[in-house]
PDB file of the backbone (N, CA, C, O) and the ligand in Angstrom, with CONECT records:
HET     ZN  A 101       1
ATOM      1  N   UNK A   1      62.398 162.160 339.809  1.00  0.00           N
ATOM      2  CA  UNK A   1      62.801 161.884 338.435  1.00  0.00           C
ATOM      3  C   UNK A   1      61.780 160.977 337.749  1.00  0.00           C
ATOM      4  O   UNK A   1      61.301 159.975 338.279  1.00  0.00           O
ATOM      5  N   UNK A   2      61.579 161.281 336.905  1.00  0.00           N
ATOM      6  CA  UNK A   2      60.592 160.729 335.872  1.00  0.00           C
ATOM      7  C   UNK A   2      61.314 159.018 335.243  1.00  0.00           C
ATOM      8  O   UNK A   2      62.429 159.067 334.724  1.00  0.00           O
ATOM      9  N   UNK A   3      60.816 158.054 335.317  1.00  0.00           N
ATOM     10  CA  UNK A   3      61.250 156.794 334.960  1.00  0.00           C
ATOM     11  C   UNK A   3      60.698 156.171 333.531  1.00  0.00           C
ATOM     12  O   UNK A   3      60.571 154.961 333.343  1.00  0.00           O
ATOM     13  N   UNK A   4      60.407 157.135 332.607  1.00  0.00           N
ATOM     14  CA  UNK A   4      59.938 156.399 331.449  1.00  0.00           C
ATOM     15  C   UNK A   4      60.805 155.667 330.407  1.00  0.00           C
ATOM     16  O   UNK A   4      61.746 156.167 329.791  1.00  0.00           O
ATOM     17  N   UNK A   5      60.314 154.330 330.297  1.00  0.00           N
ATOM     18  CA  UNK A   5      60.921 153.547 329.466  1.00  0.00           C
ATOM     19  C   UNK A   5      60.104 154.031 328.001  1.00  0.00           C
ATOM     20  O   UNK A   5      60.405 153.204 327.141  1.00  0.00           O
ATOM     21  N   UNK A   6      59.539 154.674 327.656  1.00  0.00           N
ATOM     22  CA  UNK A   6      58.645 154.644 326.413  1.00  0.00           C
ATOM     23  C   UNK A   6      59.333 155.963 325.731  1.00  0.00           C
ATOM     24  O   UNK A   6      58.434 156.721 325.367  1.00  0.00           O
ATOM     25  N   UNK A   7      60.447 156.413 325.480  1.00  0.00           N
ATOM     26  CA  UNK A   7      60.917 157.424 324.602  1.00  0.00           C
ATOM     27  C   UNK A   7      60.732 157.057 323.327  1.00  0.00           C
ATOM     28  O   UNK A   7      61.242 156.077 322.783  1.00  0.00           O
ATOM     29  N   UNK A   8      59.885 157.967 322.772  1.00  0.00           N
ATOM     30  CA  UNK A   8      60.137 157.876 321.179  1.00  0.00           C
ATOM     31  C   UNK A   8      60.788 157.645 320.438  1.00  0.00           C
ATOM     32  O   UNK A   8      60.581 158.555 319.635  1.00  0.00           O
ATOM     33  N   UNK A   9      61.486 157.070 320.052  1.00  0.00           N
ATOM     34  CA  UNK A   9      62.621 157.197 318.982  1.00  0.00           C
ATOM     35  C   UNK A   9      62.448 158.188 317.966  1.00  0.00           C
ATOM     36  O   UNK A   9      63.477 158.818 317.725  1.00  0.00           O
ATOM     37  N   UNK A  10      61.495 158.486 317.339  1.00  0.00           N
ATOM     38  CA  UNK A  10      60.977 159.402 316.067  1.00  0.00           C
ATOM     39  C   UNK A  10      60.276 160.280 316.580  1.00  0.00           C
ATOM     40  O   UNK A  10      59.131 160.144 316.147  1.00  0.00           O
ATOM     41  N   UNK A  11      60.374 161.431 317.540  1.00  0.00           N
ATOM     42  CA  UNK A  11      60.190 162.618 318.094  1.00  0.00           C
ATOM     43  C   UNK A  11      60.505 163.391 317.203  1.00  0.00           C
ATOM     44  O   UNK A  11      61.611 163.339 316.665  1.00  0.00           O
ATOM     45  N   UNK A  12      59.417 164.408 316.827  1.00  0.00           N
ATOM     46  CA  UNK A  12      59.722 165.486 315.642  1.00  0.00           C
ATOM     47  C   UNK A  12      59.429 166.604 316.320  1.00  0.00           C
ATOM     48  O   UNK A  12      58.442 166.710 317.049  1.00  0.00           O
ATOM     49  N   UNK A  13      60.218 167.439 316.129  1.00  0.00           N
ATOM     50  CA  UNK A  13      59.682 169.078 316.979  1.00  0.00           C
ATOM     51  C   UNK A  13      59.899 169.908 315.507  1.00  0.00           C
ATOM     52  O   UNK A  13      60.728 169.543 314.673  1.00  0.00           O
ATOM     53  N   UNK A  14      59.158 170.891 315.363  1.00  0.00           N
ATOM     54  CA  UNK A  14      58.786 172.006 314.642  1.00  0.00           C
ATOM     55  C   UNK A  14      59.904 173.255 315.556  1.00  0.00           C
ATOM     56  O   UNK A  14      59.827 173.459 316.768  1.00  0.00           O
ATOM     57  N   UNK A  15      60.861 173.936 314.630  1.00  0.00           N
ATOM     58  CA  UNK A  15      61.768 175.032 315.356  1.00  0.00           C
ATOM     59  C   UNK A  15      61.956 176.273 314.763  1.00  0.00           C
ATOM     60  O   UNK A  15      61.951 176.204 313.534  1.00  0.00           O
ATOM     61  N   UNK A  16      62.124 177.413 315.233  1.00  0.00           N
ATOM     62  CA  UNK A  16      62.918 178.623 314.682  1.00  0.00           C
ATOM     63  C   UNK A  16      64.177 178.010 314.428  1.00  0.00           C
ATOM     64  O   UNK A  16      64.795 177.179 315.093  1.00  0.00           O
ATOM     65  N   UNK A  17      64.521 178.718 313.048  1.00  0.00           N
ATOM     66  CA  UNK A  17      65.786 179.055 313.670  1.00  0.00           C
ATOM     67  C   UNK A  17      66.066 180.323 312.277  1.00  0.00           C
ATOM     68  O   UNK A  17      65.417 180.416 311.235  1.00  0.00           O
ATOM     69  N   UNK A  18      67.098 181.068 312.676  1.00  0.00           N
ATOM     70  CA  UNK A  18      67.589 181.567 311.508  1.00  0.00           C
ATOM     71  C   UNK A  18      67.520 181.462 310.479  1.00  0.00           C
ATOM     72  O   UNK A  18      67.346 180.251 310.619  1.00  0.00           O
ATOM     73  N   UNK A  19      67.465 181.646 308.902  1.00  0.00           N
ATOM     74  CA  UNK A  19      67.368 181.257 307.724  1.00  0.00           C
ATOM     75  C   UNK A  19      68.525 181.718 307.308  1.00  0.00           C
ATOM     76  O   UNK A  19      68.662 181.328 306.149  1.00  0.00           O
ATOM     77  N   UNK A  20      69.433 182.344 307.641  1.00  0.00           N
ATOM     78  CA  UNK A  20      70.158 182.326 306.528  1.00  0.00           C
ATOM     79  C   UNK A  20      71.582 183.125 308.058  1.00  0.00           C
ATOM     80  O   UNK A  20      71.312 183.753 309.082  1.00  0.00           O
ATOM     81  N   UNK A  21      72.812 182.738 307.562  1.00  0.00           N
ATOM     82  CA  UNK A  21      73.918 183.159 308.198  1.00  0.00           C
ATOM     83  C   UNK A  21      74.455 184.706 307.691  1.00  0.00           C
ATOM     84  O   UNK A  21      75.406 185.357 308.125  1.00  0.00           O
ATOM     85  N   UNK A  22      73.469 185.047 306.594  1.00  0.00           N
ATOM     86  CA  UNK A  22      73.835 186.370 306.054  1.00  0.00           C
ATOM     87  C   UNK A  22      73.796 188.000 307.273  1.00  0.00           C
ATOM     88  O   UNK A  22      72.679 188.433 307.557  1.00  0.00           O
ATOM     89  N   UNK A  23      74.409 188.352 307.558  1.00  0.00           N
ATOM     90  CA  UNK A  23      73.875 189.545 308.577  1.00  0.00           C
ATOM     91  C   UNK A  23      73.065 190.862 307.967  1.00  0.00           C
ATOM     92  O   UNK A  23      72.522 191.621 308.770  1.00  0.00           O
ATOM     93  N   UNK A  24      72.995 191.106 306.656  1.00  0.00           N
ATOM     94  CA  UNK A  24      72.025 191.852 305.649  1.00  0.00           C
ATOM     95  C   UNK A  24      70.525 190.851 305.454  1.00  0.00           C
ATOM     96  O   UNK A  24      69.389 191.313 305.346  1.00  0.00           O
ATOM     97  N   UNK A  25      70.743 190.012 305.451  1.00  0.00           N
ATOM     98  CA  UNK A  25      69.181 189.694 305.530  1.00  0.00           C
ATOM     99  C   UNK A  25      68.831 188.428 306.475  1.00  0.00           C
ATOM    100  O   UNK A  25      68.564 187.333 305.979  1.00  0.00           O
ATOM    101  N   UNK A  26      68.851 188.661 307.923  1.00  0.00           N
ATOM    102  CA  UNK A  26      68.507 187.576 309.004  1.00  0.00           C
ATOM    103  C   UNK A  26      66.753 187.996 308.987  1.00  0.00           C
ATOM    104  O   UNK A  26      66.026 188.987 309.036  1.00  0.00           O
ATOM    105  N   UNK A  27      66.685 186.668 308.895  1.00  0.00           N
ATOM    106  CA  UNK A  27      64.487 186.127 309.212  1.00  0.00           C
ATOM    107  C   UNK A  27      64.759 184.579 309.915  1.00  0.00           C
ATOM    108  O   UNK A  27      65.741 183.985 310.361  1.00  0.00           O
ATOM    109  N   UNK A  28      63.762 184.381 309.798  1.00  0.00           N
ATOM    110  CA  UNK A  28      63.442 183.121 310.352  1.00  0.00           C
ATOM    111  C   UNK A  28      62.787 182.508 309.698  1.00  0.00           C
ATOM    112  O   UNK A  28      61.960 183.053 308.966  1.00  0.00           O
ATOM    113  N   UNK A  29      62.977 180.866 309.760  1.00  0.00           N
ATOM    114  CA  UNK A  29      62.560 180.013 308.812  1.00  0.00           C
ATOM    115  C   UNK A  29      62.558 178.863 309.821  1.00  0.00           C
ATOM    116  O   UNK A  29      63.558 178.579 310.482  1.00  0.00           O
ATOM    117  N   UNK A  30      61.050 178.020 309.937  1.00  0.00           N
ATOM    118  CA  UNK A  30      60.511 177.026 310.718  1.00  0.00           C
ATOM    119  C   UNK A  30      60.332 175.510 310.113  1.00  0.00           C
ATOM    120  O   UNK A  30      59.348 175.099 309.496  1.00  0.00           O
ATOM    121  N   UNK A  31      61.203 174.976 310.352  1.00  0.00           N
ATOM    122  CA  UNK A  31      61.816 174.039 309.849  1.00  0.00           C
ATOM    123  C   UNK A  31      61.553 172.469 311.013  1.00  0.00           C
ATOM    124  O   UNK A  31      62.150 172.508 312.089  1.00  0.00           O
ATOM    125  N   UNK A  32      60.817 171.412 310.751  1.00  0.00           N
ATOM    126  CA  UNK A  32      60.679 170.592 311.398  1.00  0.00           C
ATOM    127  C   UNK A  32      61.663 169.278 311.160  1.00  0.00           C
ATOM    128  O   UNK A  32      62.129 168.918 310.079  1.00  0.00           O
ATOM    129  N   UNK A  33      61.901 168.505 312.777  1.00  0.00           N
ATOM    130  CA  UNK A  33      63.694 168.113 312.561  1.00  0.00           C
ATOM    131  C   UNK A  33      62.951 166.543 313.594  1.00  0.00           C
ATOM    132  O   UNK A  33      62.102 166.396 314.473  1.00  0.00           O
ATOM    133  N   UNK A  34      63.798 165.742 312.889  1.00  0.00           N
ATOM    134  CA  UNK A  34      64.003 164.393 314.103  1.00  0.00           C
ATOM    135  C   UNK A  34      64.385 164.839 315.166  1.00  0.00           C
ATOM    136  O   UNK A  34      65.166 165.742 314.869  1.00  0.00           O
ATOM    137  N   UNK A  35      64.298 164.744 316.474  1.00  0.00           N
ATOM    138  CA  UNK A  35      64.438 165.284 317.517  1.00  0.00           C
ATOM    139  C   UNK A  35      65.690 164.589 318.302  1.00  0.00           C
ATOM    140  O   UNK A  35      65.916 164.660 319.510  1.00  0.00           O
ATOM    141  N   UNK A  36      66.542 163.812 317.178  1.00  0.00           N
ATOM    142  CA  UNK A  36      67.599 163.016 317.553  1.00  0.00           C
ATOM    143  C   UNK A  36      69.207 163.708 316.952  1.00  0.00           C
ATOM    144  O   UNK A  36      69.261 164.279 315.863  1.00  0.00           O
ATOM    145  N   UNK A  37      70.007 163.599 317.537  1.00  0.00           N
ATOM    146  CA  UNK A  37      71.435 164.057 317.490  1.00  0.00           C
ATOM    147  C   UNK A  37      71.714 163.728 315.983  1.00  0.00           C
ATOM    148  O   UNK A  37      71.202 162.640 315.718  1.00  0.00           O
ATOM    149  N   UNK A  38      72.283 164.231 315.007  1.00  0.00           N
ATOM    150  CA  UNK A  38      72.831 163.249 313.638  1.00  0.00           C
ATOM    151  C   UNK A  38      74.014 162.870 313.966  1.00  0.00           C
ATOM    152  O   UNK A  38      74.592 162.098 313.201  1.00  0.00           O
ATOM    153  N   UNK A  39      74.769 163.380 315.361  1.00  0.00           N
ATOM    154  CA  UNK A  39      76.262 162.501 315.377  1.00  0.00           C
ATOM    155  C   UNK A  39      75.964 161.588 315.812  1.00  0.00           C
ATOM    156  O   UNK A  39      76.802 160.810 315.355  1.00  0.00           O
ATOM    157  N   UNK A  40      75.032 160.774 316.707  1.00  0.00           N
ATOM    158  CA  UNK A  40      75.529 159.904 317.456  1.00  0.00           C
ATOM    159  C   UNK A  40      74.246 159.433 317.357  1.00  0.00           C
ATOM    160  O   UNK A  40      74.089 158.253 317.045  1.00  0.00           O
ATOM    161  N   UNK A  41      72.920 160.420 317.648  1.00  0.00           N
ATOM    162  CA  UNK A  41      71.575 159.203 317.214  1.00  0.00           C
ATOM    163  C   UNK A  41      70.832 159.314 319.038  1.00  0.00           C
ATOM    164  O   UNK A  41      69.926 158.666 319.562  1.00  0.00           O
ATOM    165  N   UNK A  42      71.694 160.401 319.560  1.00  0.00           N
ATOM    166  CA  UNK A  42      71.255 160.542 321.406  1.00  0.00           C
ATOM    167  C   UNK A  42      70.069 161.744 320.659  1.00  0.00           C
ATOM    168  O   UNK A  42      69.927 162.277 319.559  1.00  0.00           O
ATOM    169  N   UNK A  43      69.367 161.765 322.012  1.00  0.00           N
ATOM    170  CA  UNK A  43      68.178 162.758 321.937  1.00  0.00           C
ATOM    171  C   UNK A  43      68.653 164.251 322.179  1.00  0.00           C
ATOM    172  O   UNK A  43      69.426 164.542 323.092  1.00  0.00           O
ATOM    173  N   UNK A  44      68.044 165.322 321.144  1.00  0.00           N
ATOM    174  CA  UNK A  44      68.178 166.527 321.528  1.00  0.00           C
ATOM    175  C   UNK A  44      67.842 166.854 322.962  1.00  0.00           C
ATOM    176  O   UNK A  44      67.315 166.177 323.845  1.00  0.00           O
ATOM    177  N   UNK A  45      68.420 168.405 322.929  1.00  0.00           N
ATOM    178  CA  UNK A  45      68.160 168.622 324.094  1.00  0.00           C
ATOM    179  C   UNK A  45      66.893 169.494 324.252  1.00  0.00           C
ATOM    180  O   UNK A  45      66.158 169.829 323.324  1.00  0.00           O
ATOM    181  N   UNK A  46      66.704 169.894 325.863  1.00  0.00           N
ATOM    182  CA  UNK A  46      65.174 171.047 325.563  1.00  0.00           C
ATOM    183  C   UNK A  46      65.616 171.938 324.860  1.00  0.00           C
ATOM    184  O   UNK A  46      66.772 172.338 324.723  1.00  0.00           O
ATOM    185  N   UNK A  47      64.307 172.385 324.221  1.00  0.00           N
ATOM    186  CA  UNK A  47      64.153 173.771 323.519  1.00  0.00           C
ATOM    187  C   UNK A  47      63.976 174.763 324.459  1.00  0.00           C
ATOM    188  O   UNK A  47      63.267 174.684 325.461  1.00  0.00           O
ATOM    189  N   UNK A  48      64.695 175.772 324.076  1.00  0.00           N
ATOM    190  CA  UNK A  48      64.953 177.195 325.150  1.00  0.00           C
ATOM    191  C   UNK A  48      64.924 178.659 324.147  1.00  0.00           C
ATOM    192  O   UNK A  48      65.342 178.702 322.990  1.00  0.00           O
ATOM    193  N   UNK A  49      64.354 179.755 324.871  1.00  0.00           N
ATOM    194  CA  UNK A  49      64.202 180.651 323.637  1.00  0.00           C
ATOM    195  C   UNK A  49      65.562 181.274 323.701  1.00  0.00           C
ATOM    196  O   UNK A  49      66.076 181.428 324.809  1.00  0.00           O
ATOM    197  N   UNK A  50      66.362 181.748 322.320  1.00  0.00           N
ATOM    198  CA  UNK A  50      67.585 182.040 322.240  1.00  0.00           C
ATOM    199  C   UNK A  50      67.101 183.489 320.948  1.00  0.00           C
ATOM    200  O   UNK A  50      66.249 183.691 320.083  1.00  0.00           O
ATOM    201  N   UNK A  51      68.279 184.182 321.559  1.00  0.00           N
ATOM    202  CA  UNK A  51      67.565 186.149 320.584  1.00  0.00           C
ATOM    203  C   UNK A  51      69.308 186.498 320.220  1.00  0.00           C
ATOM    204  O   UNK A  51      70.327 186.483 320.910  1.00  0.00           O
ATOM    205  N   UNK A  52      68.941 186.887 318.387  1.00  0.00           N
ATOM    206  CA  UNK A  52      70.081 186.981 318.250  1.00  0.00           C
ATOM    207  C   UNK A  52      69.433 188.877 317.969  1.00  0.00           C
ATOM    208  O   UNK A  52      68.392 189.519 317.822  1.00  0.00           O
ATOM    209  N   UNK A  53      71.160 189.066 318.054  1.00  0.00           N
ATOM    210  CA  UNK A  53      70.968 190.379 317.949  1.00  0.00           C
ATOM    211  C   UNK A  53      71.470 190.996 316.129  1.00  0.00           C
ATOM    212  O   UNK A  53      71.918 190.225 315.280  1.00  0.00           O
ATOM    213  N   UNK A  54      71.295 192.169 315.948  1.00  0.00           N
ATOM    214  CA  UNK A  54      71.920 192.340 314.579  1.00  0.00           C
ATOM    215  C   UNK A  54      71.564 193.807 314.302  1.00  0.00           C
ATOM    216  O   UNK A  54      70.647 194.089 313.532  1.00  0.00           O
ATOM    217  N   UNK A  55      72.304 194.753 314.942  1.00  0.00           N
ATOM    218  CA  UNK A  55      72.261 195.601 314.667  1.00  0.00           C
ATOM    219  C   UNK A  55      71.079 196.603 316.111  1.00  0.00           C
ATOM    220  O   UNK A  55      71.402 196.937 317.251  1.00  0.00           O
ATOM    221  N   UNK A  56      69.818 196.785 315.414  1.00  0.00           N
ATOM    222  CA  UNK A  56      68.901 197.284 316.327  1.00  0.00           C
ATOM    223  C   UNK A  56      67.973 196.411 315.709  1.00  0.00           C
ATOM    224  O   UNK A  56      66.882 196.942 315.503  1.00  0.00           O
ATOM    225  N   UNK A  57      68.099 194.994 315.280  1.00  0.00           N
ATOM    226  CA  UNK A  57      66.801 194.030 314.959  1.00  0.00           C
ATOM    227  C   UNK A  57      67.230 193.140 316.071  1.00  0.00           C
ATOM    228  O   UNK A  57      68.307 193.161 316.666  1.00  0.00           O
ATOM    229  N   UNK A  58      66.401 192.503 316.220  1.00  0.00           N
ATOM    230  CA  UNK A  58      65.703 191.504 317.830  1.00  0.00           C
ATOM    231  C   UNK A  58      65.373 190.371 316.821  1.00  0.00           C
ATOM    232  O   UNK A  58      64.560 190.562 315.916  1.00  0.00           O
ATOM    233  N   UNK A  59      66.034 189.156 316.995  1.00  0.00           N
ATOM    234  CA  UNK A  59      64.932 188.129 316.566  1.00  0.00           C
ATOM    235  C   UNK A  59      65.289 186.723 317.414  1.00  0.00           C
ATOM    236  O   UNK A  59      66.295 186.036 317.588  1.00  0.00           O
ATOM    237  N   UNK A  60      63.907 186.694 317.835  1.00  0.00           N
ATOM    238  CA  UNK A  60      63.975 185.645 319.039  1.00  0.00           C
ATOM    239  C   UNK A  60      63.702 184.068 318.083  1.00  0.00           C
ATOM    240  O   UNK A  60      63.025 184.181 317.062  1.00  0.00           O
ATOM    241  N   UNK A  61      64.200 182.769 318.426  1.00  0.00           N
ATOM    242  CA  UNK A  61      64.439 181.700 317.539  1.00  0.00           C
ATOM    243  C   UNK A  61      64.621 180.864 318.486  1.00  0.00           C
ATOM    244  O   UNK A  61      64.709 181.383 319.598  1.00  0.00           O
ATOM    245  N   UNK A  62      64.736 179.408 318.424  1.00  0.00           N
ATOM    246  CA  UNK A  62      64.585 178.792 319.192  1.00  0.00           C
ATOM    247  C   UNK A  62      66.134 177.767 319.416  1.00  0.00           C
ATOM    248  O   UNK A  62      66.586 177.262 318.388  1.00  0.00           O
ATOM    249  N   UNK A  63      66.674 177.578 320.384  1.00  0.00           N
ATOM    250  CA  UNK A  63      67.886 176.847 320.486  1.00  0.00           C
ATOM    251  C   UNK A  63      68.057 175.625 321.089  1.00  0.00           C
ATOM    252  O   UNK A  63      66.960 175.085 320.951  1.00  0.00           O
ATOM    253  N   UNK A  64      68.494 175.169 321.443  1.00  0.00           N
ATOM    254  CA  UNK A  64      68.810 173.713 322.541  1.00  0.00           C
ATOM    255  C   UNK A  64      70.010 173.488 322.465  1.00  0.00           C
ATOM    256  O   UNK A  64      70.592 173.684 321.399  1.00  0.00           O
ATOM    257  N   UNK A  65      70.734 172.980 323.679  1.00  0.00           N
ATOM    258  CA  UNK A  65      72.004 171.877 324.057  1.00  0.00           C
ATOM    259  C   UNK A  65      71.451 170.402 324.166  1.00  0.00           C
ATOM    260  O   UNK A  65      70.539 169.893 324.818  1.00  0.00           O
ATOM    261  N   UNK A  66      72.490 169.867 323.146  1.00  0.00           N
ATOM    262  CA  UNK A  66      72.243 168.434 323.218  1.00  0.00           C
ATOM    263  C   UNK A  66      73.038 168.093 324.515  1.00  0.00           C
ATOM    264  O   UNK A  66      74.124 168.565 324.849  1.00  0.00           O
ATOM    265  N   UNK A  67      72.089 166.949 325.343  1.00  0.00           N
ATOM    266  CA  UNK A  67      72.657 166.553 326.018  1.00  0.00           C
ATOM    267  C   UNK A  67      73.768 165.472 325.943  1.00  0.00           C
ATOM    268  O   UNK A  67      74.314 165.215 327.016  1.00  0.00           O
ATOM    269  N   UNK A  68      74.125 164.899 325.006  1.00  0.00           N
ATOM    270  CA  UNK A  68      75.511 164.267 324.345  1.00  0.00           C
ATOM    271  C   UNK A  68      76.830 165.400 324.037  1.00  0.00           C
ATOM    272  O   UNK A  68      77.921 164.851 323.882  1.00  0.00           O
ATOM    273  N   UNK A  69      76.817 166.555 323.961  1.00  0.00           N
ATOM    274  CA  UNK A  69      77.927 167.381 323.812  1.00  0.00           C
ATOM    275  C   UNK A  69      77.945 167.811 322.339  1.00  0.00           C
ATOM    276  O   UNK A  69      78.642 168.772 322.015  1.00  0.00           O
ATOM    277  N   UNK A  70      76.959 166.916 321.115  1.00  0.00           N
ATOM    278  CA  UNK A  70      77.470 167.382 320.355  1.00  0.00           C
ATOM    279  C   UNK A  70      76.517 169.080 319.854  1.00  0.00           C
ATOM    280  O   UNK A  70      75.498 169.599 320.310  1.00  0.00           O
ATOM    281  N   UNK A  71      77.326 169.423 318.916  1.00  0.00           N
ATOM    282  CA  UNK A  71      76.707 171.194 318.809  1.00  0.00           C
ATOM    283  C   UNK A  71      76.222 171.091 317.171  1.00  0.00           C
ATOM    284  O   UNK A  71      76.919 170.972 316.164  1.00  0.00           O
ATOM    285  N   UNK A  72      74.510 171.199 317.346  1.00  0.00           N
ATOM    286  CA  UNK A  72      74.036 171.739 316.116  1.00  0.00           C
ATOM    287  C   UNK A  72      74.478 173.018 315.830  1.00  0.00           C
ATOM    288  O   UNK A  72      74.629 174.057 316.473  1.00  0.00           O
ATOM    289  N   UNK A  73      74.705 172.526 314.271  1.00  0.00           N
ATOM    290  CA  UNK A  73      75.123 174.293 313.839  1.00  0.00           C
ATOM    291  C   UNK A  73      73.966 174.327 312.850  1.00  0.00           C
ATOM    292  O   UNK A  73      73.618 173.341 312.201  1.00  0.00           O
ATOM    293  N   UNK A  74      73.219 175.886 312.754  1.00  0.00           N
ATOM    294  CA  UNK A  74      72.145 175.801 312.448  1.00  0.00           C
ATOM    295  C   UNK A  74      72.284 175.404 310.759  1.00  0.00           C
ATOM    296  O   UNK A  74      71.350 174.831 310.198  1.00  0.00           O
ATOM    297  N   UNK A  75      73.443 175.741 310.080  1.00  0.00           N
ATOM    298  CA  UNK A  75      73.731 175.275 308.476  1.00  0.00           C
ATOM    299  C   UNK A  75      73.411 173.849 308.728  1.00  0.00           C
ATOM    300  O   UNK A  75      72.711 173.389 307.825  1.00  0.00           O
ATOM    301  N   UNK A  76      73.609 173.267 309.374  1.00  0.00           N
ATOM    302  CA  UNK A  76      73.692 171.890 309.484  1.00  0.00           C
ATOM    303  C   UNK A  76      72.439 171.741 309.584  1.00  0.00           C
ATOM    304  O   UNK A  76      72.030 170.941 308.743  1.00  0.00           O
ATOM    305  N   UNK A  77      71.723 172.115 310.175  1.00  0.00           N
ATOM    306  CA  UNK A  77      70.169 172.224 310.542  1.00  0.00           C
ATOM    307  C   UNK A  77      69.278 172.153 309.899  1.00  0.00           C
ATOM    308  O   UNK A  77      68.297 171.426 310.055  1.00  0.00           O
ATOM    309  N   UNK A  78      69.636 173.397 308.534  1.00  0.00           N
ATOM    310  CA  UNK A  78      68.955 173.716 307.338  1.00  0.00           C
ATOM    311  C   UNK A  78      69.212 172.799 306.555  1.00  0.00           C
ATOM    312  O   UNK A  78      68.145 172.556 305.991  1.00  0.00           O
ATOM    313  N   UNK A  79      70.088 172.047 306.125  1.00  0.00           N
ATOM    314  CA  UNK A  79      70.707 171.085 305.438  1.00  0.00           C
ATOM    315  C   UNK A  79      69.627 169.738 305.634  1.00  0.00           C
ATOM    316  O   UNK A  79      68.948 169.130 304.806  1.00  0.00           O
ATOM    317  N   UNK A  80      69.776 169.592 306.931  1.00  0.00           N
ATOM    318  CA  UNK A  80      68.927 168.355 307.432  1.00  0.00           C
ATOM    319  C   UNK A  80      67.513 168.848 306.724  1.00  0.00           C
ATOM    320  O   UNK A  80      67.146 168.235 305.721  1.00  0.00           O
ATOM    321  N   UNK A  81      66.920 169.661 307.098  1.00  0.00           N
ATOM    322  CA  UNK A  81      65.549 170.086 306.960  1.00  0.00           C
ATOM    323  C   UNK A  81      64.764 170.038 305.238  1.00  0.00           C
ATOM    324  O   UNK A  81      63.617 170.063 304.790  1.00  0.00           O
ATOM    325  N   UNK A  82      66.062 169.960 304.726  1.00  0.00           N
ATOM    326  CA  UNK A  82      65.972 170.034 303.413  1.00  0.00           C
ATOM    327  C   UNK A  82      65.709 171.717 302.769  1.00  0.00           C
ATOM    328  O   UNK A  82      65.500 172.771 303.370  1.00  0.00           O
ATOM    329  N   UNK A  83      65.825 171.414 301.332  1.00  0.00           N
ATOM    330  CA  UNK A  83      65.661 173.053 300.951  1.00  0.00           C
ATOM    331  C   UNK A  83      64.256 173.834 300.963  1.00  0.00           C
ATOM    332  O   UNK A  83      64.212 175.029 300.674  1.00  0.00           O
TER     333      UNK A  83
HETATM  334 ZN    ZN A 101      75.308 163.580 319.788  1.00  0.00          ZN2+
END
């Protein structure tokens, strides 16, 4: 196990994710985020590749579990990211 006391606090990751919750027009839109929880202020979790489906379109985007329990929802996401 890795013992670092030096975590960033202000970790920014660059992400996929969805642009829009519409199922007529899903793309992707790359949106860079504090790399910290907004419920609680704990650190995201890893990034893992996540593929939504929609029909016979494929679009691969990027997801994570916070390790605190709480659940980004990607509206919430976009919100943060600004317009
Ligand atoms: Zn949290």
């Amino acid at each position: 196990m890795a013992t670092s006391q030096h975590h960033d606090p202000t970790e920014y990751r660059t992400v996929r994710i969805p642009g829009s919750t519409d199922h007529a027009g899903q793309y992707l839109i790359t949106v860079t985020l504090r790399w910290v929880c907004p419920t609680c202020g704990g650190p995201r979790g890893q990034l893992r590749p996540a593929i939504s489906y929609d029909g016979s379109r494929r679009l691969a985007f990027d997801g994570w579990t916070n390790p605190c329990g709480h659940v980004d929802f990607y509206a919430d996401v976009r919100a943060e990211a600004g317009p």
